[in-house]
Backbone as ProteinMPNN parsed JSONL, in Angstrom:
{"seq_chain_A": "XXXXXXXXXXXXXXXXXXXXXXXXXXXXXXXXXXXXXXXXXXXXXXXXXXXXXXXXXXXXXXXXXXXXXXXXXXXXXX", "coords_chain_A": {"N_chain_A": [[97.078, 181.422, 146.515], [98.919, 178.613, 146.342], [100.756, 175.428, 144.65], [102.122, 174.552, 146.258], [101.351, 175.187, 148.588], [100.514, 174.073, 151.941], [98.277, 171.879, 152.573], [94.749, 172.94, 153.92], [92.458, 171.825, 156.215], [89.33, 171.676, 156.089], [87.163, 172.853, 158.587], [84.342, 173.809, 159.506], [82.934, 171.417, 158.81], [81.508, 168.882, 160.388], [83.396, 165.772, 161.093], [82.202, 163.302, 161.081], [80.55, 163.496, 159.744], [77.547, 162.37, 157.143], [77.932, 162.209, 153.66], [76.47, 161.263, 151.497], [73.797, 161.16, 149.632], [70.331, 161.08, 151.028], [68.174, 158.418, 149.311], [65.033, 157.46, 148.985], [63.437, 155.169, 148.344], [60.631, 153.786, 145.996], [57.628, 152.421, 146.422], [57.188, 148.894, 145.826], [54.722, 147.942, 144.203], [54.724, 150.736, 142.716], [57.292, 150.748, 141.491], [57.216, 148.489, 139.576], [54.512, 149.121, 138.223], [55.538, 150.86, 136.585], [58.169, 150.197, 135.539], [56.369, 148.461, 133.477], [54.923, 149.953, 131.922], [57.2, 151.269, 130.879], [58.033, 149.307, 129.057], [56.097, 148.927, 127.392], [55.895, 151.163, 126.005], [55.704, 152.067, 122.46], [57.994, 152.455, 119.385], [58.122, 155.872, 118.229], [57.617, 156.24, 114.545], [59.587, 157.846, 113.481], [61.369, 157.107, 114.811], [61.76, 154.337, 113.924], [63.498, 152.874, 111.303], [62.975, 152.783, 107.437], [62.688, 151.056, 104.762], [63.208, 152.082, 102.772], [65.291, 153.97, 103.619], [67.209, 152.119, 104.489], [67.834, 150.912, 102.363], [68.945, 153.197, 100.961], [71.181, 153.929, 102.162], [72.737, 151.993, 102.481], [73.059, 151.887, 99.71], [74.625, 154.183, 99.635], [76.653, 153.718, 101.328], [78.195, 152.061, 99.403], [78.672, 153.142, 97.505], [81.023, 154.569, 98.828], [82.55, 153.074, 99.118], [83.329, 151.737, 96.696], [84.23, 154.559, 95.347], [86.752, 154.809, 97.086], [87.733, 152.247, 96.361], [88.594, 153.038, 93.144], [89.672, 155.27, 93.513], [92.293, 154.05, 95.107], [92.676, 152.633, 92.84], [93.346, 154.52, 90.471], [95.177, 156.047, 91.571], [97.033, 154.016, 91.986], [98.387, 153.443, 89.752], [99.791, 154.873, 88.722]], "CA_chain_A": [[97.328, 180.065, 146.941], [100.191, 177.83, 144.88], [100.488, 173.98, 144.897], [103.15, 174.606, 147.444], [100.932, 175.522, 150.306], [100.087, 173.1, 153.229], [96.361, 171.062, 152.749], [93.809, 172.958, 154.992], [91.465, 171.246, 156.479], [88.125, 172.216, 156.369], [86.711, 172.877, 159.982], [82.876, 174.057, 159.657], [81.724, 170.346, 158.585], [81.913, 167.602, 161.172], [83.901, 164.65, 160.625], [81.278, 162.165, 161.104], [78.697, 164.119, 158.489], [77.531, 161.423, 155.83], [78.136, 162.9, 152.473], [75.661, 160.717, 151.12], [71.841, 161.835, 149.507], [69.414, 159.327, 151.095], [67.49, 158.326, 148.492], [64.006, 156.356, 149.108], [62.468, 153.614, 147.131], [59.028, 153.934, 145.509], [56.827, 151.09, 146.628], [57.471, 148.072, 144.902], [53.688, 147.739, 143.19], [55.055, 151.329, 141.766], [58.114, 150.552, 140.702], [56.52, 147.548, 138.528], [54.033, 149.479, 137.182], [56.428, 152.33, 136.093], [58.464, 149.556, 134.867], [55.771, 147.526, 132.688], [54.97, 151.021, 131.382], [57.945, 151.539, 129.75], [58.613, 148.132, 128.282], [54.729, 148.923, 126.588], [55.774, 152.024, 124.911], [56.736, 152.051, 121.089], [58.88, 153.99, 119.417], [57.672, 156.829, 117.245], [57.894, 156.137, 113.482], [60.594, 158.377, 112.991], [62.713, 156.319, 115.116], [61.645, 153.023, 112.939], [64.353, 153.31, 109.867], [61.989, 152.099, 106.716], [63.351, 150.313, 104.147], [63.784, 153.072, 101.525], [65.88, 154.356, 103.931], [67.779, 151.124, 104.865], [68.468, 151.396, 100.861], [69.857, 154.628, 100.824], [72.31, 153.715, 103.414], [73.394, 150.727, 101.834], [73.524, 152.079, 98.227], [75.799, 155.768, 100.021], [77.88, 152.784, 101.481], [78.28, 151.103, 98.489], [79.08, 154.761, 96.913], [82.313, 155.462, 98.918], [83.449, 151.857, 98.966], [83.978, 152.462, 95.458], [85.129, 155.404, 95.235], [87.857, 154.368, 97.357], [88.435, 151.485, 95.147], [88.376, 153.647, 92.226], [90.632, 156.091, 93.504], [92.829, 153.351, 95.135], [93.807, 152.357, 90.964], [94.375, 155.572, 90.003], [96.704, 156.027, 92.355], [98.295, 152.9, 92.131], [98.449, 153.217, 88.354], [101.518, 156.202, 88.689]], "C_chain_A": [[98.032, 179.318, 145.81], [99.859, 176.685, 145.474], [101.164, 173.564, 146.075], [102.664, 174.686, 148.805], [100.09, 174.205, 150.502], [98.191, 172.985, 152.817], [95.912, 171.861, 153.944], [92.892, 172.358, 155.05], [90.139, 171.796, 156.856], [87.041, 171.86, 157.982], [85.09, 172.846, 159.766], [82.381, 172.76, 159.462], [82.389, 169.507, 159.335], [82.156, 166.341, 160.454], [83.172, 163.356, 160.28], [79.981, 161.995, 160.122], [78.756, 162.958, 157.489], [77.014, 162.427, 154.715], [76.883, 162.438, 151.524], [74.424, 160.502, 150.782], [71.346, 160.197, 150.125], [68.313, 159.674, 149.577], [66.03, 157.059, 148.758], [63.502, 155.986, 147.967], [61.457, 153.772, 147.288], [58.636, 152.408, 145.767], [56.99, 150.257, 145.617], [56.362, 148.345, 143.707], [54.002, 149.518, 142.207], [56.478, 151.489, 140.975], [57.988, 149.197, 139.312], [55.761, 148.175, 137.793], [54.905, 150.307, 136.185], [57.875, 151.181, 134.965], [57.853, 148.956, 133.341], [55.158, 149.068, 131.789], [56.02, 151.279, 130.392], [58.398, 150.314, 128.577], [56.918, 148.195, 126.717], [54.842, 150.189, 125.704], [56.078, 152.131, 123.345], [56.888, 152.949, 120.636], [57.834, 154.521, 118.132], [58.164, 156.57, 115.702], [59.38, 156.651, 112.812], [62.234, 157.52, 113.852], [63.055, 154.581, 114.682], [62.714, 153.487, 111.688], [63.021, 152.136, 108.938], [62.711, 151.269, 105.918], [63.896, 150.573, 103.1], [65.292, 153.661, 102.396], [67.476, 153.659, 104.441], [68.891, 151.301, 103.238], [68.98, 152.319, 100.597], [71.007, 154.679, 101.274], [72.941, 153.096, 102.57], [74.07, 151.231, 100.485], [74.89, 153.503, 98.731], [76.839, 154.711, 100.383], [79.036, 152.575, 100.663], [79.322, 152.28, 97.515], [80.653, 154.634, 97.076], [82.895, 153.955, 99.287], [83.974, 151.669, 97.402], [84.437, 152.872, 95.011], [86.683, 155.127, 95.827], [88.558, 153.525, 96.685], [88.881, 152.272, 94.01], [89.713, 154.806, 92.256], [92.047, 156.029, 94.118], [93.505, 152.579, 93.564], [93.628, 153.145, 90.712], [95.451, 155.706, 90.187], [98.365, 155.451, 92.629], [98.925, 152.914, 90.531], [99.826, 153.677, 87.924], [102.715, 155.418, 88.992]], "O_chain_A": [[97.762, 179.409, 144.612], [99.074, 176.561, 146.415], [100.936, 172.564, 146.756], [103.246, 174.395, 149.85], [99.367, 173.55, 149.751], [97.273, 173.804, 152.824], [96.505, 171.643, 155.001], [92.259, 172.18, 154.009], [89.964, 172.343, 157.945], [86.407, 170.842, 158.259], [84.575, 171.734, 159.879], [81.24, 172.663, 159.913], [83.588, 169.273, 159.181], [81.481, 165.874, 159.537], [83.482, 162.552, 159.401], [79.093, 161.191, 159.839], [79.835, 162.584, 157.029], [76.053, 163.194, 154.776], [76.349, 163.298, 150.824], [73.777, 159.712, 151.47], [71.646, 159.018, 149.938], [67.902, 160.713, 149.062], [66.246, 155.851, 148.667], [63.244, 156.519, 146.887], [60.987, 153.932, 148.414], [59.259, 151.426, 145.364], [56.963, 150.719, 144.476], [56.674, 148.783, 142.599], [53.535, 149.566, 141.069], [56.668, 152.241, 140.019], [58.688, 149.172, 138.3], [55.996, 148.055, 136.59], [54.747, 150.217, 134.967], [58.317, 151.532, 133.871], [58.521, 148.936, 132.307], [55.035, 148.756, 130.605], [55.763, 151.484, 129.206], [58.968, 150.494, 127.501], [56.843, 147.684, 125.6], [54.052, 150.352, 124.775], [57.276, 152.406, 123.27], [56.417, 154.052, 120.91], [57.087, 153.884, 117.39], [59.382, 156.737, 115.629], [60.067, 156.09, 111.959], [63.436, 157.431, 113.601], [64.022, 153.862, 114.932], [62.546, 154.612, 111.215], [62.405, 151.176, 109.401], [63.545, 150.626, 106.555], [64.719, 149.91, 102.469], [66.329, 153.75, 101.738], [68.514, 154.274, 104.686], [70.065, 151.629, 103.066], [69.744, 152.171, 99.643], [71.862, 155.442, 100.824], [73.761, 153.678, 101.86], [75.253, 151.072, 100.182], [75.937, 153.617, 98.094], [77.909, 154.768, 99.778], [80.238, 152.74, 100.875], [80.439, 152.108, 97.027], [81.458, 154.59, 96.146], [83.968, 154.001, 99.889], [85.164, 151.45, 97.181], [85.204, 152.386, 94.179], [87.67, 155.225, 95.096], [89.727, 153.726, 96.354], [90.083, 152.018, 93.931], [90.479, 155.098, 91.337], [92.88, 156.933, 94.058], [94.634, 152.117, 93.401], [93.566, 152.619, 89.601], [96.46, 155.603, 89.489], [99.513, 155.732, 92.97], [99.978, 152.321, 90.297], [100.659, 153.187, 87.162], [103.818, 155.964, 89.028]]}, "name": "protein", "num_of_chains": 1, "seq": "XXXXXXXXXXXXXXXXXXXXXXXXXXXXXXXXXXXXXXXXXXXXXXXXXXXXXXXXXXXXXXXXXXXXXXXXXXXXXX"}
């Protein structure tokens, strides 16, 4: 089959078929709880950043903003 050949139309599925998953809705009083559930969970420590770690960031930042400066006048020095 090339790009050249004629669109067939697929026969076996009726024209009128809805393509469409039904999907049903969970009772309201469980979609609230299931809601108020997740708004009550907290996150796991490891997904808290601390403040050593906040510092680490900041100071590696701080690092290659530097360096760039640094190796921005060398460069320019030539």
């Amino acid at each position: 089959m090339s790009y050249s050949d004629p669109v067939k139309t697929i026969d076996h599925i009726p024209q009128d078929f809805d393509m469409k998953r039904i999907t049903r809705k969970r009772p309201l009083e469980q979609r609230r709880a299931a809601k108020q559930a997740r708004q009550n969970v907290e996150p796991f420590s490891c997904e808290r950043p601390s403040l050593i770690w906040k510092v680490v960031v900041l100071a590696g930042a701080l690092a290659i903003v530097a360096a760039a400066i640094f190796q921005g006048v060398l460069n320019g020095s030539n």
